[in-house]
C-alpha atoms as an extended CHARMM CRD file, in Angstrom:
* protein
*
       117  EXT
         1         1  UNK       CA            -86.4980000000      265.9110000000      -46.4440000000  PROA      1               0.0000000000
         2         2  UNK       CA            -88.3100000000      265.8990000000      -43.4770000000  PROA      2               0.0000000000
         3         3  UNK       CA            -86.6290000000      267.8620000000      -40.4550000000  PROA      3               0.0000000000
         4         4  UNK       CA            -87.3930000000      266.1430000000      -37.6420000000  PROA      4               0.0000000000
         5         5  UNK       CA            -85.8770000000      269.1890000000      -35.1900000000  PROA      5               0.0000000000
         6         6  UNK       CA            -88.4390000000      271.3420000000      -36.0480000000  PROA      6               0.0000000000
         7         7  UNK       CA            -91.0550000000      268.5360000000      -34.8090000000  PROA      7               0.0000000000
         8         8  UNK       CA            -92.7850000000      269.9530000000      -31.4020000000  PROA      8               0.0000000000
         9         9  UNK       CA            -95.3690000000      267.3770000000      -30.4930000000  PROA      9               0.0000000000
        10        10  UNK       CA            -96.6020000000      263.9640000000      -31.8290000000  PROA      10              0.0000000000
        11        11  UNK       CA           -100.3570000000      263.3650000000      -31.5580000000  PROA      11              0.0000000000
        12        12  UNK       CA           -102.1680000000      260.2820000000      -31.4770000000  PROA      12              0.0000000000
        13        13  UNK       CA           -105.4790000000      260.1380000000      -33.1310000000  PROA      13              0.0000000000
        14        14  UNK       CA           -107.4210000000      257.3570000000      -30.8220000000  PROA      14              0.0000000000
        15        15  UNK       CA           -109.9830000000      255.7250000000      -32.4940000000  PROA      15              0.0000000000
        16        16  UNK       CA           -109.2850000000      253.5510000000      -35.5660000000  PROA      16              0.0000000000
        17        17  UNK       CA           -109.4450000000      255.5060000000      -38.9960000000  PROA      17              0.0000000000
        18        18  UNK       CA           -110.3800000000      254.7940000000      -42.4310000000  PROA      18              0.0000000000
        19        19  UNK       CA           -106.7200000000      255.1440000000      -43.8360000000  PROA      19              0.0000000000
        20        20  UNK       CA           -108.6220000000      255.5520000000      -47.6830000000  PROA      20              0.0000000000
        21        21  UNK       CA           -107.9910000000      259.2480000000      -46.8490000000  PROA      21              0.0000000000
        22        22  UNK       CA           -105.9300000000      261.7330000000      -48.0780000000  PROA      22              0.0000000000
        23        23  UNK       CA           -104.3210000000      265.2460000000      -46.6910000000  PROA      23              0.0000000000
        24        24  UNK       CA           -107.6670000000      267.1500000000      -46.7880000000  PROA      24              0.0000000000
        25        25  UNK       CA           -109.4840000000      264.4650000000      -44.6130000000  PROA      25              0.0000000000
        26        26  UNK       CA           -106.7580000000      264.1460000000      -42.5100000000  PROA      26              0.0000000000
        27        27  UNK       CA           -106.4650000000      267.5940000000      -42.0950000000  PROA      27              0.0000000000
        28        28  UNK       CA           -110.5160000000      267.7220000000      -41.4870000000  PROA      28              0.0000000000
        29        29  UNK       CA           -109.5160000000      265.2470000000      -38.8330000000  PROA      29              0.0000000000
        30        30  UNK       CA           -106.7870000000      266.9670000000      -37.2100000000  PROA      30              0.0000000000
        31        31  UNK       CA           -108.4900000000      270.2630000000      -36.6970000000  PROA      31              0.0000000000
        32        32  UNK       CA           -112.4040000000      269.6490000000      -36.3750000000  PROA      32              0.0000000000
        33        33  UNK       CA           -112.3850000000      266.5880000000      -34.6580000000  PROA      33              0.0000000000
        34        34  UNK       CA           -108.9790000000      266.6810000000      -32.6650000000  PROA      34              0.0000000000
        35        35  UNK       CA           -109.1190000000      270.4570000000      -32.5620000000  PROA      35              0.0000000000
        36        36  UNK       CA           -105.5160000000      270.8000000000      -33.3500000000  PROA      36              0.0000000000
        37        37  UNK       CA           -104.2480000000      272.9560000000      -36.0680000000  PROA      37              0.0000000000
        38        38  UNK       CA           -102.5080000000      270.9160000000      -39.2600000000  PROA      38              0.0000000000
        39        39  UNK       CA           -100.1250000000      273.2920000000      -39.8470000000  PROA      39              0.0000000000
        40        40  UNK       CA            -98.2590000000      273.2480000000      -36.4700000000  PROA      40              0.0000000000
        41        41  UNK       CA            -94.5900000000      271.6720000000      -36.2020000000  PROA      41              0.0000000000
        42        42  UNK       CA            -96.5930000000      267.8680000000      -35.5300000000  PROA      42              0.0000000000
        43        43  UNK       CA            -96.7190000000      264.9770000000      -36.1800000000  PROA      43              0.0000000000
        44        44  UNK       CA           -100.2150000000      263.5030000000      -36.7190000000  PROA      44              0.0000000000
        45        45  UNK       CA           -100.3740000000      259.6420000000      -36.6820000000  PROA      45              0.0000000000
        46        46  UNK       CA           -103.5480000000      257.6190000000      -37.3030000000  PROA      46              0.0000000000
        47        47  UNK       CA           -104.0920000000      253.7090000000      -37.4900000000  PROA      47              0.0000000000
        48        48  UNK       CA           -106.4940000000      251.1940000000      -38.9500000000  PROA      48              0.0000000000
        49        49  UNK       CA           -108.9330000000      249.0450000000      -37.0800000000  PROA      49              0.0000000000
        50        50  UNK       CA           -106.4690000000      246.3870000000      -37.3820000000  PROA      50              0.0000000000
        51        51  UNK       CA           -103.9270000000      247.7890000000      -35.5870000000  PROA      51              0.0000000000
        52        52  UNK       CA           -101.1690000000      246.9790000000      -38.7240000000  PROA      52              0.0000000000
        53        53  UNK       CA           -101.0660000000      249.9080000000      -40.5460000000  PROA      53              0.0000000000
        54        54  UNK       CA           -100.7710000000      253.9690000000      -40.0340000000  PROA      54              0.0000000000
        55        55  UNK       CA           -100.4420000000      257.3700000000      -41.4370000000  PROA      55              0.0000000000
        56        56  UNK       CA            -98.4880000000      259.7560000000      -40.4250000000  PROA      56              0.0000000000
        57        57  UNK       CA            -99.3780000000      264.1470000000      -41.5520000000  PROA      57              0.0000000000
        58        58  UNK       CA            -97.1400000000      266.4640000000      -41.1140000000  PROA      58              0.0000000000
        59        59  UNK       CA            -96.7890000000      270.7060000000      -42.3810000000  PROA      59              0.0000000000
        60        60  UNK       CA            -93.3540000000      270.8060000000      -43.5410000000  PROA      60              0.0000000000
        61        61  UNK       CA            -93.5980000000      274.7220000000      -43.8620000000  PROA      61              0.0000000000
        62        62  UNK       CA            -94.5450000000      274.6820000000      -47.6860000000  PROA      62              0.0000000000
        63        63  UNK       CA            -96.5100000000      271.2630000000      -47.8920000000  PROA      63              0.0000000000
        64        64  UNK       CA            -97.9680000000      268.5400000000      -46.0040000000  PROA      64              0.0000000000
        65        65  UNK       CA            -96.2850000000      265.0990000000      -46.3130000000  PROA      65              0.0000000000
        66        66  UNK       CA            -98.4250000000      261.6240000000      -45.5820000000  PROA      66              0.0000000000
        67        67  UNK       CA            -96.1730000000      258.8640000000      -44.2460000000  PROA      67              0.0000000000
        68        68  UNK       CA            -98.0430000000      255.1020000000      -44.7680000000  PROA      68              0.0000000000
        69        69  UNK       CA            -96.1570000000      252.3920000000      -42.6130000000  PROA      69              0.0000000000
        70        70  UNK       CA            -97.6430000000      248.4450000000      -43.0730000000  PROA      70              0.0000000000
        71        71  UNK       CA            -95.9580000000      245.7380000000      -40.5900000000  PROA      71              0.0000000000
        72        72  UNK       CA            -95.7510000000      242.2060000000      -42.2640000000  PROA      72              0.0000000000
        73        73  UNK       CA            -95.9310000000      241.1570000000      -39.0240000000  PROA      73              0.0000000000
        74        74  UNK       CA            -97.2740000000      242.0010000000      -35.6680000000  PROA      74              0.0000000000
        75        75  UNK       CA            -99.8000000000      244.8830000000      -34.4330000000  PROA      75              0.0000000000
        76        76  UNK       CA            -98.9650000000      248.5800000000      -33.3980000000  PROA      76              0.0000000000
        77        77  UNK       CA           -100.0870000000      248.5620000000      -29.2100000000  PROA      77              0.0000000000
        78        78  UNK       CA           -102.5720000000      251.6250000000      -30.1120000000  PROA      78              0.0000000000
        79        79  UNK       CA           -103.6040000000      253.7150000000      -27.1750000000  PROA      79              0.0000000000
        80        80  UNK       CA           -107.4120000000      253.0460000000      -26.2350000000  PROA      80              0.0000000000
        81        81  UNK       CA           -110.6080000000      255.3860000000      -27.2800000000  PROA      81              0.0000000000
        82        82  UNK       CA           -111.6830000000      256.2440000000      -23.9190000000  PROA      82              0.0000000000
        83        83  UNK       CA           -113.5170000000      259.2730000000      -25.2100000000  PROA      83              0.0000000000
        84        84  UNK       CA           -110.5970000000      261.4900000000      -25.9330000000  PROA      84              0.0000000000
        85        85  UNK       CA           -110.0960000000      261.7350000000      -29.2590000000  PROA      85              0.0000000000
        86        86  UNK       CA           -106.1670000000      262.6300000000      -29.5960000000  PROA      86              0.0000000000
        87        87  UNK       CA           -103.4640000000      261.9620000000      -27.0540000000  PROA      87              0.0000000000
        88        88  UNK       CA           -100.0020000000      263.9630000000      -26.9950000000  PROA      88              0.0000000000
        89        89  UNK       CA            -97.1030000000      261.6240000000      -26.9790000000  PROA      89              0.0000000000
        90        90  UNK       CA            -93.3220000000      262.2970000000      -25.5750000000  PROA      90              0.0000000000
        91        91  UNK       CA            -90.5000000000      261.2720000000      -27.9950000000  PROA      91              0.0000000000
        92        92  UNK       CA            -89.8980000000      257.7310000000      -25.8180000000  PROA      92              0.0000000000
        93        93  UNK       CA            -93.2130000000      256.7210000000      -26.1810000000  PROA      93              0.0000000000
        94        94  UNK       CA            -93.3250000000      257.5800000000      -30.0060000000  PROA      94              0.0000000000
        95        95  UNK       CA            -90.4610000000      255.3350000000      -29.6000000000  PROA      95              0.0000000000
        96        96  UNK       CA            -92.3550000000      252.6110000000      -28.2370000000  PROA      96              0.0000000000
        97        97  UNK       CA            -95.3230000000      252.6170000000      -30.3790000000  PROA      97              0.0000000000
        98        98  UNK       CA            -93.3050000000      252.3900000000      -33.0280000000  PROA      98              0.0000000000
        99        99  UNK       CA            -91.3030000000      249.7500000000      -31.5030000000  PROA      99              0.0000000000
       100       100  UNK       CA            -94.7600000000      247.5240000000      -31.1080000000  PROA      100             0.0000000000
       101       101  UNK       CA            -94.9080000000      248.3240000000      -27.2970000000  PROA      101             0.0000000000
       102       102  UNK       CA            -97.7580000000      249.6530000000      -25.0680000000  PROA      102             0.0000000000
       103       103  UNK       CA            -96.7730000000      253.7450000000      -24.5180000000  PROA      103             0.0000000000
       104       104  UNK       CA            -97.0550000000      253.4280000000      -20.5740000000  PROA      104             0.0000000000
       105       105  UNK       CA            -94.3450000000      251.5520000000      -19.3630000000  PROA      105             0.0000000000
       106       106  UNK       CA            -94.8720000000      250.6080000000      -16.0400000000  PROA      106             0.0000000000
       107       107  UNK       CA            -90.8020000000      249.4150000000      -15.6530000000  PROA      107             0.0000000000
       108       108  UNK       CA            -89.8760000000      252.4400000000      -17.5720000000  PROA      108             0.0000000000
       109       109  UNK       CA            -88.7100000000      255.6620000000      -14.9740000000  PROA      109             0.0000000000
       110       110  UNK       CA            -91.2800000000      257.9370000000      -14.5760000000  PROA      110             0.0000000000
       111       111  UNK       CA            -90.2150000000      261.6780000000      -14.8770000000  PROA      111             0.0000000000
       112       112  UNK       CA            -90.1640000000      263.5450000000      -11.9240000000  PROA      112             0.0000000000
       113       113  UNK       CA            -91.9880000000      266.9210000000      -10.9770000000  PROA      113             0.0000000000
       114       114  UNK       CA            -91.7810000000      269.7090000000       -8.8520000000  PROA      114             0.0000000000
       115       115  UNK       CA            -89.0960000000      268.5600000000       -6.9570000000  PROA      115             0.0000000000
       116       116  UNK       CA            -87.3600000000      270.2370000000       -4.0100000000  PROA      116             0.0000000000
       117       117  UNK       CA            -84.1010000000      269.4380000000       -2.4420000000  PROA      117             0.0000000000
């Protein structure tokens, strides 16, 4: 079983991926192109051109599991290639990608910084 406590960061691979692959090429992926390292406590999620299916790698401590998710209906609101190739999610909007919604919620709070009283 996966635990999902140990899970530090979720990463978003931007650009649309040839989901044909397996761990290695993920794992190519994760560390040469998003220059991340695979075996961190992360969660590594990639989608198809289409927008309707993903893959999920993560390091489990011994092995690397490879989640597939396909909607029947409906498109996952992927985050934009605007030249970054990986973005770092929070757990809400993991949430929300998952849920089929765009990861910046402009009605959502925003968290607060640095602030003084």
């Amino acid at each position: 079983m996966i635990d999902f406590t140990r899970i530090k960061a979720f990463y978003v691979f931007r650009g649309p991926t040839d989901l044909r692959k397996g761990i290695d090429g993920y794992c190519s992926l994760v560390s040469g192109v998003m220059t991340l390292d695979p075996f961190s406590p992360s969660l590594f999620l990639f989608c198809n051109r289409s927008k309707d299916k993903l893959k999920v790698l993560y390091w489990d401590g011994n092995g690397f599991w490879l989640l597939y998710k396909r909607l029947e209906e409906g498109k996952f609101r992927w985050p934009k290639d605007n030249g970054d190739t990986s973005l770092s999610l929070s757990n809400q909007q993991l949430k929300w990608l998952m849920e089929g919604l765009d990861i910046n919620q402009e009605r959502a709070f925003q968290p607060l910084e640095n602030r003084v009283i």
